[in-house]
C-alpha atoms as a printed R data frame, in Angstrom:
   type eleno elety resid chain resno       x       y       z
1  ATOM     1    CA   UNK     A     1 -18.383 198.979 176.687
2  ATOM     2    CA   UNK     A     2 -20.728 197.882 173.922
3  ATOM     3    CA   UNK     A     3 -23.231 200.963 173.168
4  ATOM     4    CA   UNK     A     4 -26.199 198.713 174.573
5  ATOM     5    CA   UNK     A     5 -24.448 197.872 177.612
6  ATOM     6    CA   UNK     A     6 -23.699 201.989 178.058
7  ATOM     7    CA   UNK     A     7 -27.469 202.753 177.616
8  ATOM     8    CA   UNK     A     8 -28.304 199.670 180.190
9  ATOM     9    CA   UNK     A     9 -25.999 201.577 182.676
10 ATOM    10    CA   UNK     A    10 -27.195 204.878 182.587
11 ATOM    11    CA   UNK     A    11 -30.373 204.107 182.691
12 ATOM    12    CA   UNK     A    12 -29.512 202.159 185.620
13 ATOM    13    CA   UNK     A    13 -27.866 204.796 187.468
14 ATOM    14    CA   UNK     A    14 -30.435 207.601 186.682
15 ATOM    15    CA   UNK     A    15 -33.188 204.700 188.426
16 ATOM    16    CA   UNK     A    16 -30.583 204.736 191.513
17 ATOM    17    CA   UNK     A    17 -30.288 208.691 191.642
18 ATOM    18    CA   UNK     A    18 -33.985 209.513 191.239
19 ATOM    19    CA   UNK     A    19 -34.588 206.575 193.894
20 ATOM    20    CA   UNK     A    20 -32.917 208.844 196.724
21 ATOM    21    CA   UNK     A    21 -33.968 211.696 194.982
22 ATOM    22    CA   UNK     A    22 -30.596 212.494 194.183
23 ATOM    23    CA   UNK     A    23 -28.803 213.178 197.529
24 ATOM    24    CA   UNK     A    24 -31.021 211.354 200.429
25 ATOM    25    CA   UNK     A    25 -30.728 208.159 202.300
26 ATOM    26    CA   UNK     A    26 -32.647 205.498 200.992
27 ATOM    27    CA   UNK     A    27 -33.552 204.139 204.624
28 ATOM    28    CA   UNK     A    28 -34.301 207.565 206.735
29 ATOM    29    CA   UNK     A    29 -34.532 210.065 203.194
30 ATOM    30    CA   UNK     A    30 -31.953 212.733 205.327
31 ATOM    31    CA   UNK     A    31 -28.636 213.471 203.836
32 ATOM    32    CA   UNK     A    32 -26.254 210.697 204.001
33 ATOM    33    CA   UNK     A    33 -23.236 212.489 205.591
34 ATOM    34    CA   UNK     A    34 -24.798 216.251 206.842
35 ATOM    35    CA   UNK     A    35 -20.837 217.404 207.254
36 ATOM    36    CA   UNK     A    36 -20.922 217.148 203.436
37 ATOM    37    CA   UNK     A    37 -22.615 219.893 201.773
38 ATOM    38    CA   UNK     A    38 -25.080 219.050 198.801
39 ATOM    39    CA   UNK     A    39 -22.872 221.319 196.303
40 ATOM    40    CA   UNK     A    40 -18.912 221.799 196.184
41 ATOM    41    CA   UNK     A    41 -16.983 222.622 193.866
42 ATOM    42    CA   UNK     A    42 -15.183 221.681 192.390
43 ATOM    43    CA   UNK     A    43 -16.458 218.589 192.395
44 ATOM    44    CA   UNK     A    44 -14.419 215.795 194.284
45 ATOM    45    CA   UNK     A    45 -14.575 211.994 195.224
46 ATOM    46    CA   UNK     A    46 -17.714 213.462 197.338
47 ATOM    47    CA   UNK     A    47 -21.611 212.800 195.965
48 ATOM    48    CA   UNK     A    48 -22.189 215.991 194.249
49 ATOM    49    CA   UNK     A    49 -25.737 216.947 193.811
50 ATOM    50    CA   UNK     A    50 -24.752 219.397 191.554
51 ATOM    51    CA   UNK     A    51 -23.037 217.355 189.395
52 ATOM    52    CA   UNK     A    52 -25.962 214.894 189.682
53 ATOM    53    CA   UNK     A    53 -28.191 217.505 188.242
54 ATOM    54    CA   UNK     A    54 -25.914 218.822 185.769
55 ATOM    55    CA   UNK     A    55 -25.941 214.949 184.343
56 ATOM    56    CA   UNK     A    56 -29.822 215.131 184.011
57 ATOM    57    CA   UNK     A    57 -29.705 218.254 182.224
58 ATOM    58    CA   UNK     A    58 -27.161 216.894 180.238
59 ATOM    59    CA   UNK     A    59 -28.382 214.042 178.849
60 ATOM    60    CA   UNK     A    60 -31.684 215.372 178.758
61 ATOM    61    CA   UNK     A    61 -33.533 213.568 180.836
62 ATOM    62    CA   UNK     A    62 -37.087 213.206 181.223
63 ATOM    63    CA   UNK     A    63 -38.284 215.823 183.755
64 ATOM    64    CA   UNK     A    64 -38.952 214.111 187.022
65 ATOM    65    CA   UNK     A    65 -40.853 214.621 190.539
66 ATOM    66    CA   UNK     A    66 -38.175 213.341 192.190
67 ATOM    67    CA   UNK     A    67 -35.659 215.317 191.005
68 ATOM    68    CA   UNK     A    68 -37.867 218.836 192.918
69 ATOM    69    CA   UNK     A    69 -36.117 218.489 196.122
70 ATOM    70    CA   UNK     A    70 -32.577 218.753 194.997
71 ATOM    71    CA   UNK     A    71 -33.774 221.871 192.656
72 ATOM    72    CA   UNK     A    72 -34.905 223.356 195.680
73 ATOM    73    CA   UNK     A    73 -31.931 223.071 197.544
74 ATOM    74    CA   UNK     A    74 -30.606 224.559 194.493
75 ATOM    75    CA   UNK     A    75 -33.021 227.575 194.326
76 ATOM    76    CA   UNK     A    76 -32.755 228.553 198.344
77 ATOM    77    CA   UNK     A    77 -28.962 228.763 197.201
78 ATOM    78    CA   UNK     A    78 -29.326 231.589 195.002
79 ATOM    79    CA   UNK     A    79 -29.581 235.384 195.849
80 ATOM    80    CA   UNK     A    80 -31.364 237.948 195.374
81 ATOM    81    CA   UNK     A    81 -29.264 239.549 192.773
82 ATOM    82    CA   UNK     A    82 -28.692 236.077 191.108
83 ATOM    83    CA   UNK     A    83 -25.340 234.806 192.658
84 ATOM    84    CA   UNK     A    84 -24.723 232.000 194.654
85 ATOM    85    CA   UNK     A    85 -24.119 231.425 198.041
């Protein structure tokens, strides 16, 4: 893939992802799937919010509104003492 047609893409796909916010149907805004938890690891064939996010922090993405809900999923995920549950 040409390094124009690369750019194209991704900007393509981060349009798609911030769309649904990153893990919400586009039609109702819920989760697509609710057996399917918004963070596994590691990551499978599965949407991945996490890895979703970890691809906007890695390519250093403009920060964006849309983006708040799946941090906050994030956030009520962490503990007290800073692990993860």
């Amino acid at each position: 893939m040409h390094e124009r047609q690369r750019v194209i893409s991704e900007g393509w796909g981060q349009k798609y992802l911030l769309a649904h916010r990153l893990n919400q149907s586009a039609d109702s805004g819920q989760l697509p799937d609710a057996k399917i938890p918004p963070f596994l690891f590691p990551p499978g064939w599965h949407f991945n919010t996490l890895a979703a996010l970890d691809y906007f922090q890695a390519c250093r993405a403009a920060q964006d509104e849309r983006l708040q809900d799946a941090l906050d999923i994030l956030q009520s995920k962490r503990n007290l003492d800073g692990t993860w549950n």
